[in-house]
C-alpha positions in Angstrom: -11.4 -39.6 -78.2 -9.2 -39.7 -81.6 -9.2 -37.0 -83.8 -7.9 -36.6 -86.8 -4.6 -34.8 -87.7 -3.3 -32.3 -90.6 -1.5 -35.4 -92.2 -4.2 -37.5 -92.8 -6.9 -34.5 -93.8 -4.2 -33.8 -96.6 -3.7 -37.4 -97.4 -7.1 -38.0 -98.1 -7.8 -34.5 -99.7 -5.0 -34.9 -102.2 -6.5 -38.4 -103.2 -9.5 -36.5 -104.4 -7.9 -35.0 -107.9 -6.8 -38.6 -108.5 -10.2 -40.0 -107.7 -12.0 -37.1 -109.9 -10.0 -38.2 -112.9 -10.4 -42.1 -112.6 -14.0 -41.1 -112.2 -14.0 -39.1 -115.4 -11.9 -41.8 -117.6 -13.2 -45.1 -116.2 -16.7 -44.0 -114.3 -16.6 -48.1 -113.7 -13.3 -47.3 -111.3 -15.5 -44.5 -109.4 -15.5 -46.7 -106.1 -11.7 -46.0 -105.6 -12.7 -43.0 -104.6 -14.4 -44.6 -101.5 -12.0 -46.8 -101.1 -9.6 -44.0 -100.2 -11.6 -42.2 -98.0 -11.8 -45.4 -95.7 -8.6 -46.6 -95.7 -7.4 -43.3 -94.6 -10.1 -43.3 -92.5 -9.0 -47.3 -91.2 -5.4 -46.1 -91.3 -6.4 -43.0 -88.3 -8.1 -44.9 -86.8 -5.5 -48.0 -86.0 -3.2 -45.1 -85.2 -4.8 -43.8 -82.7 -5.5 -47.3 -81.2 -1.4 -47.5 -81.3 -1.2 -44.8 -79.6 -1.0 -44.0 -76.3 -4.5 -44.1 -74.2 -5.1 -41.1 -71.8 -6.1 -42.9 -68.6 -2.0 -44.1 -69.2 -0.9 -40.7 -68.3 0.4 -39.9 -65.2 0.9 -35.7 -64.5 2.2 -34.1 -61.5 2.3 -30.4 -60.9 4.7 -28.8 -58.9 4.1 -25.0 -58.1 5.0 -22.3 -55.8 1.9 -21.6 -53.1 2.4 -18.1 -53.2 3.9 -15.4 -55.5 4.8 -11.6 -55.4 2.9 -9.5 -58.1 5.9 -8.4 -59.5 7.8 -11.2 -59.4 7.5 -14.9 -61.1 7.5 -18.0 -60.4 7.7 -21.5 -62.4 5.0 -24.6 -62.7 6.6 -27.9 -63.7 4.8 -30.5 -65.0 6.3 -34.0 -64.7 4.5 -36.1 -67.5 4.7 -40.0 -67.6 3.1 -42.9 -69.8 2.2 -46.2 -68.2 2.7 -48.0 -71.2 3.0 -46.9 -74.9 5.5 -43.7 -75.3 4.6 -41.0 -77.9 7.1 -39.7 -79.7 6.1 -36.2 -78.7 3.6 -33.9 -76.7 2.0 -30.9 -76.6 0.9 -29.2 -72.8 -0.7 -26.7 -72.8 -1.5 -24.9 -69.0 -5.1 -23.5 -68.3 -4.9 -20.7 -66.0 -7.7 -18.4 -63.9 -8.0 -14.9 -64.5 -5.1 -12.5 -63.7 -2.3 -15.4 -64.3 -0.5 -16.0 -67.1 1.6 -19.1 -68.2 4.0 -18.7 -70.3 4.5 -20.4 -72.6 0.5 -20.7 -73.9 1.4 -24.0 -75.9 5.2 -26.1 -75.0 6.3 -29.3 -76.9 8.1 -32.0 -75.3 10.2 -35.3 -76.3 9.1 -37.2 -73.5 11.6 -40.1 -74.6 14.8 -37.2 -73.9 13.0 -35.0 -70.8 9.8 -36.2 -68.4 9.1 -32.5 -67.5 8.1 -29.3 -68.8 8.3 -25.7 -67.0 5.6 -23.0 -67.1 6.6 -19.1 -66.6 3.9 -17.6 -64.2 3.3 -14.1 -64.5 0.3 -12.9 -61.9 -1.3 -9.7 -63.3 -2.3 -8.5 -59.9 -2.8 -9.2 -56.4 -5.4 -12.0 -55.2 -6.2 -15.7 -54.9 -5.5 -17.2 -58.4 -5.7 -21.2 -59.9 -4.5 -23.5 -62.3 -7.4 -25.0 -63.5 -6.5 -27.9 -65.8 -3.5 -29.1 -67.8 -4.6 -29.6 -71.3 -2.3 -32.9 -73.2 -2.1 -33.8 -76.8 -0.3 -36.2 -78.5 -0.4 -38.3 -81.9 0.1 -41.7 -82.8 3.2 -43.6 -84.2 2.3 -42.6 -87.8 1.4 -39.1 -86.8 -2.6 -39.3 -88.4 -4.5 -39.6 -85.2 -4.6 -37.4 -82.3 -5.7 -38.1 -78.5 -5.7 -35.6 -75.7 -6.0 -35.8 -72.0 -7.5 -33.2 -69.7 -6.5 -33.3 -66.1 -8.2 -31.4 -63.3 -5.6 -29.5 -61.2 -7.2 -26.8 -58.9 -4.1 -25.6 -57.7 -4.4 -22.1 -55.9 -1.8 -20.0 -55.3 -1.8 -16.9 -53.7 -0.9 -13.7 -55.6 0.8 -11.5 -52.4 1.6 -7.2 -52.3 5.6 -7.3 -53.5 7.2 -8.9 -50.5 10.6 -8.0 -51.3 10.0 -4.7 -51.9 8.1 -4.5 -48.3 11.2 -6.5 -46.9 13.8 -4.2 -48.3 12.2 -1.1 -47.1 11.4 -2.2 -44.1 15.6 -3.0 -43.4 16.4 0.0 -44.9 13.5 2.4 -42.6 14.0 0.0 -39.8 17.6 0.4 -39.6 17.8 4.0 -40.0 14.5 5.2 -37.7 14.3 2.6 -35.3 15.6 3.3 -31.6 14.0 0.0 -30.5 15.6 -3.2 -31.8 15.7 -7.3 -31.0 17.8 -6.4 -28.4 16.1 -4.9 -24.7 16.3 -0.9 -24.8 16.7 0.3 -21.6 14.5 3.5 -21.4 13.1 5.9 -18.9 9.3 7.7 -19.2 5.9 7.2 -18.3 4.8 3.9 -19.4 7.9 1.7 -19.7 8.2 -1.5 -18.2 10.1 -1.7 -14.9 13.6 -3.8 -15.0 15.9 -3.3 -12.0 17.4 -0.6 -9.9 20.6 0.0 -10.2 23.2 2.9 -8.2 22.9 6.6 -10.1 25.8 7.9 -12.4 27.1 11.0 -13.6 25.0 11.6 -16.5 22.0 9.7 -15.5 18.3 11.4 -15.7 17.6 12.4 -12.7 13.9 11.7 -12.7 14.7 8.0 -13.0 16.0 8.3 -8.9 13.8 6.4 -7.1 13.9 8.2 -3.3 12.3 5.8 -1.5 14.4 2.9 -2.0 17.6 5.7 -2.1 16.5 6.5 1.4 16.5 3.0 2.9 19.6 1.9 1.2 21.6 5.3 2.1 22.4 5.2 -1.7 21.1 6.9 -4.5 19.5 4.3 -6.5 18.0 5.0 -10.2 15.4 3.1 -11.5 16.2 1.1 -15.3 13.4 0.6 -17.3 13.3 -1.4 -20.7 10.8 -0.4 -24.0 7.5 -2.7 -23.6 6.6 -5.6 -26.1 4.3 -7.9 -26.7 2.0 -5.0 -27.5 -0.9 -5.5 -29.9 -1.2 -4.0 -33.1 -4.7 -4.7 -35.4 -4.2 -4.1 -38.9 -7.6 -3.1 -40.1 -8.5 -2.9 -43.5 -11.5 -1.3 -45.5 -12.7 -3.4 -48.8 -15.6 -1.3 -49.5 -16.1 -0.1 -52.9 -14.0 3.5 -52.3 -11.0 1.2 -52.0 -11.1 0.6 -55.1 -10.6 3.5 -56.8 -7.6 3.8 -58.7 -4.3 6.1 -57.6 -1.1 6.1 -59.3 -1.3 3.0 -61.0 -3.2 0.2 -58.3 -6.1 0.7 -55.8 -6.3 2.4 -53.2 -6.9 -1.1 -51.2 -3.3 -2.5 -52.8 -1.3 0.3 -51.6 -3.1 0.0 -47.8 -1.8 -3.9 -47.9 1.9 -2.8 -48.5 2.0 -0.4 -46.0 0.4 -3.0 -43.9 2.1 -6.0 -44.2 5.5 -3.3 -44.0 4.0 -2.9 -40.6 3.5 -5.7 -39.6 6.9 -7.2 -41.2 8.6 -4.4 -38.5 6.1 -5.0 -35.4 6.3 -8.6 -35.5 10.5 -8.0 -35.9 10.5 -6.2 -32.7 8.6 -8.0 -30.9 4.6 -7.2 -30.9 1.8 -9.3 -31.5 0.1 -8.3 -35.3 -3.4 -9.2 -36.5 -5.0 -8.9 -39.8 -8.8 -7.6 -40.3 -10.8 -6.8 -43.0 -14.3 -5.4 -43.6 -16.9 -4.2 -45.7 -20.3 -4.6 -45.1 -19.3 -7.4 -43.2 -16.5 -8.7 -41.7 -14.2 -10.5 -44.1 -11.1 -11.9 -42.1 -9.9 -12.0 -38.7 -7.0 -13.3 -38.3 -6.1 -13.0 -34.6 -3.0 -11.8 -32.7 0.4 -13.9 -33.8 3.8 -13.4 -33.1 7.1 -14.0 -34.4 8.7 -12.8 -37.7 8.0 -16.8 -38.8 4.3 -15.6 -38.0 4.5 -12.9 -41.3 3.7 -15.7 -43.5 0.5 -16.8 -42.1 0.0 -13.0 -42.8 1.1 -12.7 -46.0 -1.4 -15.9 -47.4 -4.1 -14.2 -45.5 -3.7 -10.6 -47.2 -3.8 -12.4 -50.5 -7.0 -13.3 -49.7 -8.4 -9.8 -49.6 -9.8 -8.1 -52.7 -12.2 -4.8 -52.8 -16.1 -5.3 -53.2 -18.8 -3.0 -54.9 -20.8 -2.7 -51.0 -20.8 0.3 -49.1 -18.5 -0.1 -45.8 -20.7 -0.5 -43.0 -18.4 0.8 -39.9 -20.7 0.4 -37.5 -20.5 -3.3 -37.9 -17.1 -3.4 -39.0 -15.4 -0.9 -36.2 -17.8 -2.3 -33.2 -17.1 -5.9 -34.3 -13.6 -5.0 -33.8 -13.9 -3.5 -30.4 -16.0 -6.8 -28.9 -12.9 -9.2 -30.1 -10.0 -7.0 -28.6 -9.3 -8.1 -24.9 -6.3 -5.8 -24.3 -5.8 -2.4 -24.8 -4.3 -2.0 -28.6 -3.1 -0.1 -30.8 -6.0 -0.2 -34.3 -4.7 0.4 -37.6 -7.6 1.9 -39.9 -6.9 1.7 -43.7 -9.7 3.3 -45.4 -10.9 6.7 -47.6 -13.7 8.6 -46.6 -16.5 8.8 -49.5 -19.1 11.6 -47.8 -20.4 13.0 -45.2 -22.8 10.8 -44.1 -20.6 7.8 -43.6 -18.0 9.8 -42.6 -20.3 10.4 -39.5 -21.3 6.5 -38.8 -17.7 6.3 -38.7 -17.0 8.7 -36.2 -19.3 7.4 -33.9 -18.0 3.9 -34.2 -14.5 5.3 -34.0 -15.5 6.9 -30.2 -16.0 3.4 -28.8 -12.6 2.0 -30.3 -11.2 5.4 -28.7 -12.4 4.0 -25.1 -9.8 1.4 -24.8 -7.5 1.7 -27.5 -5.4 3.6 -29.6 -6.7 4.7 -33.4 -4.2 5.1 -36.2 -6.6 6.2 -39.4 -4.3 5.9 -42.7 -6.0 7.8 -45.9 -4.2 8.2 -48.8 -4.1 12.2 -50.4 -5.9 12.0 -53.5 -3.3 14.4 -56.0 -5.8 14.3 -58.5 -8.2 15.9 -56.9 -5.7 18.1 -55.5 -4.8 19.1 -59.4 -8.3 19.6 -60.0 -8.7 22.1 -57.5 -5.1 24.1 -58.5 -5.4 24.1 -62.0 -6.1 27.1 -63.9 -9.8 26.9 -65.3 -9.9 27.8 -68.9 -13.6 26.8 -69.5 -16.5 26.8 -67.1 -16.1 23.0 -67.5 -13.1 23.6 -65.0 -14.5 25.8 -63.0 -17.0 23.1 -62.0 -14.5 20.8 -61.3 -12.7 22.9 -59.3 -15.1 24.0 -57.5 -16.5 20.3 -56.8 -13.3 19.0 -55.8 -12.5 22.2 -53.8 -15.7 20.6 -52.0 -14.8 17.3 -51.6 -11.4 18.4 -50.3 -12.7 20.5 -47.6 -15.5 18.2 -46.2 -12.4 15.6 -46.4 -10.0 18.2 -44.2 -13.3 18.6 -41.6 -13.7 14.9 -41.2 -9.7 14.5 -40.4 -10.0 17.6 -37.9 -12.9 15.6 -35.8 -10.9 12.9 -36.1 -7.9 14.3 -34.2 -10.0 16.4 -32.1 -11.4 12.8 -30.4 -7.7 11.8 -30.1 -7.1 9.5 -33.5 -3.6 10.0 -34.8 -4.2 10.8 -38.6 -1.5 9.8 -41.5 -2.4 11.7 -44.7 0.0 10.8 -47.2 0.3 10.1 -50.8 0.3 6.9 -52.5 4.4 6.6 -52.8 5.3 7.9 -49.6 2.6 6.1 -47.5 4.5 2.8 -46.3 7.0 4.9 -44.6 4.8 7.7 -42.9 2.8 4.9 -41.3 6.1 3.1 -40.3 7.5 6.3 -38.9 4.3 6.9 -37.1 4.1 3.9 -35.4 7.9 3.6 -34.2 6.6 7.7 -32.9 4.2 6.2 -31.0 6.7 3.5 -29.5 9.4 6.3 -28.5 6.7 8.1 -27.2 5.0 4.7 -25.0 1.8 5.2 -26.7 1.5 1.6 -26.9 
């Protein structure tokens, strides 16, 4: 399609003062008036024919397939013209919601550079696209106009901040954990058998095993190493109380940090990690991998997951989860309780998980509410609130108490602090040969 540019819509409007007066003086001259308007309609016209055709373009896109929400990354386009050169384009980047590339609108000499680079800024976590690349350029005397569209579909996924899990997890990891890459030779109920070997000064003495002391007239301790290999489900809620909002990002965003932070560290040392996610149905189910290589795989995956407006049905979610685990392991729950009500679906689901396995819950300590019930009430407006979220809190505080009572290990932190409690919790559990 050619379209017309500025040039040409001011050449032929300025020739309409000079037409007006030839029209007034000599009303026999009142056809040069229409003579103008064609040529510089004829004169568009063969420019845009000179110019460049769009199926002559040839684009490439080169982008990253995944990005860090508070990082950026960089789009280049490589442009290229079969035949005819312009002299210059303009490329212009058509993103989907929550991306931005910057700049909106970039010029380029094509005869001096063959590529342009987009900034991309992703607003927030998710799957995003770049839908289309949008070309224009003009012809050699700069009065027509023709544009390409291309259809890119290029999705990249928009992950938690990576570095920020990576760094903290070094920085946690080397300062809390007694189990490295490297076998840990440890005693207590639980740990995997290595060798015997002859008892020193300064051994434990419940590690002698008598029986083999006896018939080697020796005392002989028994060496045992930390267990791997062990399986660790990271089970996310998506349900609509995930999304509610706490110190700047939802509740579901700061459950995928601590997360992948976990998995980052169990996969380091050693144990098998799987993603899942739910609502009122099952979302994603990854399946047990291992490796630290494996964390991408993760990482893609957990960009996938967003918050819905359903209810979260645990019943389907939580027995779901028990039919797929083979092996005793240890469950990772990420979620907020709403009510009573399905508070108490989820305490019945959670007694068949507790069968077999071992339940972590994760909540996240609402300080508003908190605020609400400490602050000092000047108007019975307060008083209500306080009262309500007095309320909420304690039917909140009698949910966790069942909870531990049928043997789930609680982590009720707030939103800052919450990577490293459940971090610290789970290399507890691994001193301790919960696993």
């Amino acid at each position: 399609m050619i379209q017309p540019t500025r040039r040409v819509v001011v050449m032929v409007a300025a020739g309409a003062p000079v037409c007006l007066v030839v029209g007034l003086f000599a009303p026999v001259l009142w056809a040069v008036g229409l003579v103008w308007i064609a040529a510089g309609v004829a004169l568009m016209l063969l420019d845009g024919m000179l110019a460049a055709a769009p199926r002559d373009l040839d684009l490439d896109l080169q982008a990253p397939a995944t990005l860090s929400v508070n990082a950026t990354g960089e789009a280049r386009l490589e442009l290229g013209f079969r035949r005819r050169t312009p002299h210059a384009v303009d490329v212009s980047l058509e993103t989907g919601p929550e991306l931005e590339a910057r700049p909106a609108y970039a010029h380029l000499m094509p005869r001096s550079e063959g590529s342009i680079r987009f900034t991309l800024h992703p607003a927030r976590r998710g799957e995003r696209r770049l839908d289309r690349a949008w070309v224009r350029w003009t012809g050699p005397m700069g009065l027509a106009r023709r544009q390409a569209v291309r259809t890119l579909d290029r999705r990249i996924a928009v992950t938690p901040d990576i570095e920020g899990v990576k760094s903290e997890a070094v920085r946690l990891f080397s300062r809390d954990a007694i189990h490295g890459l490297k076998t840990q030779l440890e005693a207590g109920e639980g740990a995997e058998f290595h060798a015997l070997r002859q008892f020193q000064s300064g051994m434990d003495v419940r590690t002698i095993d008598w029986k083999q002391s006896a018939r080697h007239v020796e005392l002989l301790a028994r060496e045992h190493r930390a267990e791997r290999n062990h399986p660790i489900v990271l089970a996310l809620d998506c349900g609509r109380s995930m999304s509610e909002p706490i110190a700047g990002m939802a509740r579901l965003d700061w459950a995928l940090n601590a997360a992948l932070l976990l998995a980052y560290v169990g996969l380091k040392m050693g144990d098998r990690v799987g993603l899942y996610a739910f609502d009122a149905k099952l979302r994603t189910a990854s399946g047990l991998v291992t490796g630290a290589r494996s964390f991408g795989a993760l990482q893609k995956l957990a960009a996938e997951i967003d918050h819905r407006p359903e209810e979260t049905n645990y019943t389907l979610g939580l027995f779901t989860l028990a039919e797929r685990l083979e092996r005793r392991s240890l469950v990772v729950v990420f979620t907020e309780f709403t009510d009573a009500v399905s508070a108490e679906l989820m305490i019945e689901a959670v007694q068949r998980l507790l069968a077999r396995h071992l339940v972590l819950f994760v909540v996240l300590r609402d300080e508003e509410m908190q605020a609400l019930r400490r602050a000092e009430p000047k108007t019975s407006e307060d008083v209500t609130r306080a009262v309500i979220a007095a309320a909420l809190l304690r039917e909140r505080q009698t949910v966790v108490a069942r909870l531990r009572q049928l043997g789930v290990e609680i982590v009720d932190a707030p939103a800052d602090r919450i990577r490293a409690e459940v971090l610290n919790r789970y290399l507890d559990l691994k001193r301790r040969n919960r696993l």
